[in-house]
N, C-alpha and C positions, 0 to 999 in steps of 0.2 A: 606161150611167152608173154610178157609181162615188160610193156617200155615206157620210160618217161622219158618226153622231147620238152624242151625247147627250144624257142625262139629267140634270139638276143639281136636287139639292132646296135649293132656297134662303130664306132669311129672307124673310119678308114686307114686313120693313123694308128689308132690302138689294136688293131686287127694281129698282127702278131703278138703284144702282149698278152691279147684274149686267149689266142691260140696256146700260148707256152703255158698259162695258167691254167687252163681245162687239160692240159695232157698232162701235169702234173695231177689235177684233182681226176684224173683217169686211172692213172696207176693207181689210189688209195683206194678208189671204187673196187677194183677189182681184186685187188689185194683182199678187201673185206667179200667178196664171192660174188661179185656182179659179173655176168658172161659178156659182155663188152660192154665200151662207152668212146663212144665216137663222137668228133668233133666235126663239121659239113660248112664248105664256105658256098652260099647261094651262088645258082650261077644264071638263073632265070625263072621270076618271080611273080611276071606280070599276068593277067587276066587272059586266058585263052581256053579256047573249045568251052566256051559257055559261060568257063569257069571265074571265079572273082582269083585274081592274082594272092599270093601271100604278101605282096605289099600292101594291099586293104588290111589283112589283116594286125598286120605289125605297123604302127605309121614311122618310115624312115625318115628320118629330116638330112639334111644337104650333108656328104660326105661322109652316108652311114650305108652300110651294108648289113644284109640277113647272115646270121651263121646258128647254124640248127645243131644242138646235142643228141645223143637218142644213146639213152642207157636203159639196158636189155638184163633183167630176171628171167626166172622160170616163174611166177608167178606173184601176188599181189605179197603171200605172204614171206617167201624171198625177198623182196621187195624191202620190206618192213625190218625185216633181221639183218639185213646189209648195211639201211639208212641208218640204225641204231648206232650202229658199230662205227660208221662213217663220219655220223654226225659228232660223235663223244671225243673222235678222233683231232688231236691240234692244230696239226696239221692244214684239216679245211676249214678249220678256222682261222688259219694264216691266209690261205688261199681264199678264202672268201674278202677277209678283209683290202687282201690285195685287189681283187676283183671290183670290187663296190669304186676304187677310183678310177676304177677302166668303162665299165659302162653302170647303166642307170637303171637297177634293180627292178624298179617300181614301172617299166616297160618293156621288162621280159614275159612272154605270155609260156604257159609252162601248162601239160597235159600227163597224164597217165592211161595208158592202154591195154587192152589185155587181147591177146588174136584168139579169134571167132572161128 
């Protein structure tokens, strides 16, 4: 399997906007052949068993909350053949642009994985 997460610190006000826009840009993910894409609202983040919290990782500022994506391929080049079609798509270009006024791009931390 093959996933891209991320991380978005979001308004606590905009948290259902966030949400109705990602399950909209869910359906087109999948539509173009993605095997899921989940939206996750943090529900505990902080430093424990050793660990540094994902709040170090992300820096929240006052009345922002973690909410984590994770869209799931069969692999890297899956992957590649889905985004193409997704991204050409107008759609998430509407829903992007919607997005950019709900939170602040340039602070979402974003990863790709592949299971070992």
């Amino acid at each position: 399997m093959y996933n891209v997460i991320y991380l978005y610190p979001v308004l606590v006000q905009e948290k259902e906007r966030f949400v109705e826009i990602n399950k909209k840009a869910s359906i087109i993910y999948k539509e173009y052949g993605a095997i899921e894409d989940e939206t996750y609202q943090s529900t505990f983040i902080d430093a424990i068993y050793g660990c540094k919290g994902m709040n170090g990782a992300v820096e929240l500022h006052e009345n922002e909350t973690l909410m984590c994506s994770i869209s799931t391929f069969t692999n890297k080049q899956h992957h590649d053949i889905v985004m193409e079609k997704v991204d050409s798509d107008q759609r998430i270009e509407e829903l992007y642009n919607e997005m950019i006024n709900v939170i602040d791009m340039s602070r979402v931390v974003r990863g790709e994985f592949e299971k070992v």
